[in-house]
C-alpha positions in Angstrom: 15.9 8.0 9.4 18.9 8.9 11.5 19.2 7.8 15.0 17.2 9.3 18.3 19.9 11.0 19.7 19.2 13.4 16.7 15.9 13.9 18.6 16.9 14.1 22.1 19.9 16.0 22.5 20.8 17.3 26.1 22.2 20.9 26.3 21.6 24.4 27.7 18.4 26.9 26.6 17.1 28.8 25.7 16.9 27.6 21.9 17.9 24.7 20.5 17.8 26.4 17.0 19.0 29.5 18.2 21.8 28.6 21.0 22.9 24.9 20.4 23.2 24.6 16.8 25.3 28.1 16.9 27.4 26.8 19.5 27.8 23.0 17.2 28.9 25.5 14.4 31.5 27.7 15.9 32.7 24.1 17.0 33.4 22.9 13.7 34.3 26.0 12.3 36.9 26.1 15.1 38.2 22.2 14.7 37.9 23.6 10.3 40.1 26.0 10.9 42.2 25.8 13.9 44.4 28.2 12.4 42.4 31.0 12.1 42.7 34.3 14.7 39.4 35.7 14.4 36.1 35.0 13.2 33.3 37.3 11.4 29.2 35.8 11.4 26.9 37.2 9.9 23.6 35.8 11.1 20.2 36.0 8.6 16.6 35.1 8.9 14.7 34.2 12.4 18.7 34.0 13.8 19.0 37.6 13.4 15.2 39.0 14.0 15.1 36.7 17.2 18.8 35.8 17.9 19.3 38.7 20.8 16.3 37.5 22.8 17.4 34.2 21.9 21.0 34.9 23.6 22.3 33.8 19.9 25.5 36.2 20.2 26.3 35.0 24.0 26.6 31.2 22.3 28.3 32.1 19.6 31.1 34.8 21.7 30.8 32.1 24.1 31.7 29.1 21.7 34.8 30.9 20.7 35.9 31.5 23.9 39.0 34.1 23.9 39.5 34.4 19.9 37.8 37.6 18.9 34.5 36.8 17.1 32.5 40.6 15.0 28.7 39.4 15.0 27.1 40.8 12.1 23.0 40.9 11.9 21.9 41.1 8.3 17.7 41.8 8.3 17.4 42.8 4.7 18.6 39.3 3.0 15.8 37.1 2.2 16.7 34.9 -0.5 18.3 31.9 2.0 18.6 28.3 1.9 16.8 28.5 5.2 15.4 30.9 7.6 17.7 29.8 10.2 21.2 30.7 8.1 24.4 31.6 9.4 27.7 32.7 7.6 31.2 32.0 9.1 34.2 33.6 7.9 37.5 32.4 9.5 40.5 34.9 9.7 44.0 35.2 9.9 45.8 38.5 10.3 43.1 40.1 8.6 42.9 37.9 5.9 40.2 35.4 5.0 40.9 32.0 5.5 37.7 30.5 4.1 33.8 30.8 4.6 31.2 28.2 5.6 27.3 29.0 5.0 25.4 26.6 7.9 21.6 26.0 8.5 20.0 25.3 12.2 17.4 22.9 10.9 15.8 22.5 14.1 16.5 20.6 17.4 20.3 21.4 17.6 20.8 19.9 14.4 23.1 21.7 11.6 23.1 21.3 7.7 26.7 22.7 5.9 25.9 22.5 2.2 28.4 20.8 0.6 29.8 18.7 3.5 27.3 15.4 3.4 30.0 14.1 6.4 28.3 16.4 8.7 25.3 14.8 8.4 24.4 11.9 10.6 24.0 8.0 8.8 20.8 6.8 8.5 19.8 4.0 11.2 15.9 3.2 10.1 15.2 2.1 6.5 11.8 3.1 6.9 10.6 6.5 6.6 6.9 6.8 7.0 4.3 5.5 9.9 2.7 3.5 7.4 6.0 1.6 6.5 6.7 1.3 10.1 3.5 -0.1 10.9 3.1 -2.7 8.4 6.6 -4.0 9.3 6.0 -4.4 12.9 2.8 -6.1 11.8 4.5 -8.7 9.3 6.6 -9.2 12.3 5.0 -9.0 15.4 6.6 -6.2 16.9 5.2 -3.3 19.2 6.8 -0.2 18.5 9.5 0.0 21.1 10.9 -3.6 19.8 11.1 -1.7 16.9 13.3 0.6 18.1 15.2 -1.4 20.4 16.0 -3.8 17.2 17.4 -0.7 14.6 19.6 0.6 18.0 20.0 -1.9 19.9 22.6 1.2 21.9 19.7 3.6 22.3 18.7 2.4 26.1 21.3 4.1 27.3 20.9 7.0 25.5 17.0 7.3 26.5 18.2 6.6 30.4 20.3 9.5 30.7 17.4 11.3 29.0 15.2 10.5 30.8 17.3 11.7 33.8 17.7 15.1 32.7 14.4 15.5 32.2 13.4 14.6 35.8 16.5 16.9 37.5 15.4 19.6 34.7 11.7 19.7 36.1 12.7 19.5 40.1 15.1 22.3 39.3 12.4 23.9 37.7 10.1 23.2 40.6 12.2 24.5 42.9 13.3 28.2 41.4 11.7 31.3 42.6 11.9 34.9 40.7 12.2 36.3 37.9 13.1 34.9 34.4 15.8 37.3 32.6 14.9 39.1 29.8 13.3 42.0 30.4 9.6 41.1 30.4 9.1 40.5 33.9 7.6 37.1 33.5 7.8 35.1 37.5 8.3 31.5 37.5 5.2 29.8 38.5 6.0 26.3 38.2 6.4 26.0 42.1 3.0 27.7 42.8 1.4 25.6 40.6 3.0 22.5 42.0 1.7 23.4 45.6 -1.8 24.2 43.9 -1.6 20.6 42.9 -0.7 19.2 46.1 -3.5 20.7 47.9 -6.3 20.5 45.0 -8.9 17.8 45.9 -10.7 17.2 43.2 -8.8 14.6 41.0 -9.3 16.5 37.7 -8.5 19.9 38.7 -5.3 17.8 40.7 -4.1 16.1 37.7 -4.1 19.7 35.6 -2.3 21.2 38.0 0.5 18.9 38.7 0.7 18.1 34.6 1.3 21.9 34.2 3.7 22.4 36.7 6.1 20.0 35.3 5.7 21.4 31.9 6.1 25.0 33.3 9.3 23.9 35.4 11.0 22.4 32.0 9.9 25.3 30.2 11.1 28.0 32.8 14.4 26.3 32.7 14.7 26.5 29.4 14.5 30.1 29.2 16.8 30.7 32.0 19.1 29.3 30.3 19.5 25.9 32.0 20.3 22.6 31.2 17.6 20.3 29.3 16.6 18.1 26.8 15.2 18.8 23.4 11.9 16.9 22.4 12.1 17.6 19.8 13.4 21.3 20.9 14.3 23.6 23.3 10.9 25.5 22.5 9.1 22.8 23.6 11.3 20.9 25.7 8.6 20.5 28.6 5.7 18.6 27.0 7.3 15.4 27.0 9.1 15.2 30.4 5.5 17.2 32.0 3.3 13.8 30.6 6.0 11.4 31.7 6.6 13.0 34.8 3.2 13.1 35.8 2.7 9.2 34.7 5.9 8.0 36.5 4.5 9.4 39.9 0.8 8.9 39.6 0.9 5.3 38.0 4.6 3.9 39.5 5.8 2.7 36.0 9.0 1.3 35.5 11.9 2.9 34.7 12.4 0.3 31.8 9.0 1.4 30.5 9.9 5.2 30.8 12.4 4.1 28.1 10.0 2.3 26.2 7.3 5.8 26.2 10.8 7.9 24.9 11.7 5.2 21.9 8.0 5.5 20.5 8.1 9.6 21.4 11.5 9.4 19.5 10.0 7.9 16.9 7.4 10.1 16.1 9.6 13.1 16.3 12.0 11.5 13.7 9.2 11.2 11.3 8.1 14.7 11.7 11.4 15.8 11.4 12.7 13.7 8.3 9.1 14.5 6.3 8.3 18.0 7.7 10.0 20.1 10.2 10.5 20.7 14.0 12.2 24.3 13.3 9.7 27.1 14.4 11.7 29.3 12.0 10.8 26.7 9.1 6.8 25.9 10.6 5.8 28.0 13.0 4.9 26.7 16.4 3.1 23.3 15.0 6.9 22.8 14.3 8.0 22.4 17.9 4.7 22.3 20.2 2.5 20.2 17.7 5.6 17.9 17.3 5.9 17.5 20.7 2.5 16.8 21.5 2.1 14.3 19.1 5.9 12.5 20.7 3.9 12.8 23.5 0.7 11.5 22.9 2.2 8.9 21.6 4.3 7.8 24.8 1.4 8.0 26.5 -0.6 4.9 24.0 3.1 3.1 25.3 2.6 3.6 28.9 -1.1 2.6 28.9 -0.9 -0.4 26.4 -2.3 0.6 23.4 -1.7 -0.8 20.0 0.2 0.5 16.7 -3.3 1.8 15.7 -4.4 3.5 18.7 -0.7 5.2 19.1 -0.9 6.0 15.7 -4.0 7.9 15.8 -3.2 10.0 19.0 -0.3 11.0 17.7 -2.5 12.3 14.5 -4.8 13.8 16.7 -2.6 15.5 18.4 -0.8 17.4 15.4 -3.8 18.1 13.4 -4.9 19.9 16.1 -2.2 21.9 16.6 -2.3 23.0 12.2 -1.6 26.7 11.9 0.1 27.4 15.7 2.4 30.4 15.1 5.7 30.9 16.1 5.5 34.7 17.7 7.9 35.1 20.8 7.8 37.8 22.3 11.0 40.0 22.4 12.2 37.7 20.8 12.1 35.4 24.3 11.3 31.8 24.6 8.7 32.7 27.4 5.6 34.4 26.1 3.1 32.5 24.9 5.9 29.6 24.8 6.0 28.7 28.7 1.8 28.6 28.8 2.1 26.8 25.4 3.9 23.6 26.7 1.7 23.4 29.7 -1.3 23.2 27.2 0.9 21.2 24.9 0.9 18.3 27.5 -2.7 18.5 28.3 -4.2 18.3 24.7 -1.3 14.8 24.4 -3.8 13.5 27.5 -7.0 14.1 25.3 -5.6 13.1 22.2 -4.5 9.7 23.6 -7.6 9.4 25.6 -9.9 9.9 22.2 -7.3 7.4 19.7 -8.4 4.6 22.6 -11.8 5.4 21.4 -12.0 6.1 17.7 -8.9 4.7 16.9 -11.1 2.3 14.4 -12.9 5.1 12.2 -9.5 6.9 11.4 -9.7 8.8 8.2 -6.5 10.9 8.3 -3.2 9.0 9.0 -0.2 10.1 10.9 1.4 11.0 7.7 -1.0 12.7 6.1 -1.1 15.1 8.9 2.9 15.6 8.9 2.5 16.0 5.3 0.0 18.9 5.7 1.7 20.3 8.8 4.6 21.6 6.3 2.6 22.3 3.9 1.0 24.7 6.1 4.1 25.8 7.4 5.4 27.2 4.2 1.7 28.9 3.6 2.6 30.7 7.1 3.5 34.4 6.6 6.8 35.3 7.7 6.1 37.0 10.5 4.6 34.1 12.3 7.4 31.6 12.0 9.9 32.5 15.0 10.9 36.2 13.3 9.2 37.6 16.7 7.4 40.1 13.9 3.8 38.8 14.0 1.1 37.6 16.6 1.6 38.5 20.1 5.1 39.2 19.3 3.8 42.2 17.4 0.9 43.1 19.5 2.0 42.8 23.2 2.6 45.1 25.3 5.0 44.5 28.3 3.6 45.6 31.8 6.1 45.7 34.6 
């Protein structure tokens, strides 16, 4: 498995698949052919269905700055390497200079067939939970020793993480209005932050505040601001919502902050090298169920629990999440997407809550359940993986 920076990457909204991995291509298309006068993409799959709402145009014409750039949006192609496929064509005076075809894989990441250099060297020899587990084991490790042993760097990766995360949700907090797009959706993370402030009863309290946080990463997100995937932009605010929360209520350390992000890390590396965090690829069980399982996992790290317990809350939390579409509406990462990471970060409290429990009478392990998460992905119709033509995408109807 490649390193967690892969996992975390900070950057701008509103789609990691749709916005950063665009802008990464143009980049190398640019450094590729420095030469070149003009520039022709032709943009396929979930990129072209959902790419407008997805302000996959503005990064691209963005990314190239003053060199003219024709965007071309292709619905009728279906046989592709991936649903998320892009086709750059670099010109000079007219004439073609050469063409790249690149995939967004999910999470900011790009594939290039045929250029293995773009692709990141692999840091952890072991590729499963199971693997993982026995070797800490053998070893006596907990999971963020783990880590800390394959990247010994990755502290100060995780640090500056985990500082975006916190400015992203007191921005987030913060902001009033209206989120651009066109559906009229207000931000609400403030109002539900002052909810939580007043609320008495503790349960009702801790809801509140949990959602706010992921609302404010969320709203963020699809305003366009700045953010961190985990594992995506799509569901950038179940992570920083559940650490948030736990860093005020409980007064953990900063150092174990950074110890909850290694193990999240983790578990998003694992869905991502044996399934998929690309909604396009997966559906919503992609990007939400991945991150409450990163989630529920960093909570088992903050409240002590062992390889076992971490393991199965991080199971419980994806298998439970098995079958959620991918169906933005308008093509927006706002509706269901905001309300989703809210409720993302509140089944990662039940799911870790239950592992301390039943952690002993497991029958499905962590990678069975990634395994069966792609699985299910590919049975998905089309419509429901990020194409904005199924589920609510299909069936709303916007109210002013």
């Amino acid at each position: 498995m490649t390193s967690l920076t892969e996992i975390y990457r900070i950057g701008r909204g509103p789609s990691s698949s749709h916005t950063m991995a665009p802008e990464k291509a143009c980049f190398y298309m640019l450094r590729s052919y420095p030469e070149a006068d003009a520039f022709r993409v032709t943009l396929y799959g979930s990129l072209c269905k959902t790419g407008r709402g997805h302000r996959t145009d503005y990064a691209i014409l963005s990314s190239f700055g003053d060199i003219p750039c024709e965007i071309l949006w292709d619905e009728e192609k279906t046989d592709l390497p991936h649903p998320n496929t892009m086709e750059f064509i670099a010109l000079q005076n007219g004439r073609e200079l050469g063409r790249k075809t690149v995939l967004s894989i999910g999470g900011g990441a790009i594939e290039i067939p045929g250029e293995p250099a773009e692709k990141p060297g692999e840091i952890y020899k072991e590729s499963s939970f199971d693997e993982i587990s026995a070797l800490c084991k053998s070893r006596g490790w907990s999971l963020p020793a783990y880590v800390y042993r394959n990247e010994p760097e990755i502290r100060s990766h995780l640090a500056a993480v985990w500082k975006q995360m916190q400015r992203t949700i007191e921005a987030g907090i913060a902001a009033e209005g209206e989120l651009p797009g066109g559906l009229h959706v207000k931000r609400r993370a403030g109002s539900l932050y002052r909810l939580g402030q007043r609320e008495r009863d503790v349960m009702k309290k801790e809801h509140f505040l949990i959602s706010a946080y992921a609302y404010a990463a969320s709203e963020e997100n699809a305003a366009g601001g700045r953010m961190v995937t985990a594992p995506t932009c799509g569901a950038c605010g179940v992570l920083p919502a559940v650490l948030y929360y736990e860093k005020g209520f409980f007064g953990h350390t900063d150092e174990e902050m950074l110890d909850a992000l290694a193990v999240a890390g983790i578990i998003g590396q694992l869905i991502k090298t044996n399934a998929s965090v690309s909604g396009a690829e997966a559906g919503c069980q992609a990007e939400v169920g991945s991150a409450c399982s990163m989630a529920a996992a960093a909570l088992c790290t903050l409240q002590y629990m062992d390889i076992a317990q971490t393991e199965t809350a991080a199971e419980i939390a994806m298998e439970h999440c098995l079958g959620l579409t991918c169906d933005p509406v308008g093509g927006l990462v706002q509706i269901p997407c905001i309300e989703r990471n809210a409720v993302g970060a509140l089944r990662a409290y039940d799911a870790a809550t239950l592992a301390e429990a039943v952690y002993d009478n497991r029958r499905v392990s962590f990678d069975t359940v990634v395994k069966t998460m792609l699985q299910t992905g590919k049975d998905l119709a089309m419509g429901y993986r990020e194409t904005g033509e199924g589920g609510l995408a299909r069936c709303y109807v916007n109210k002013p």
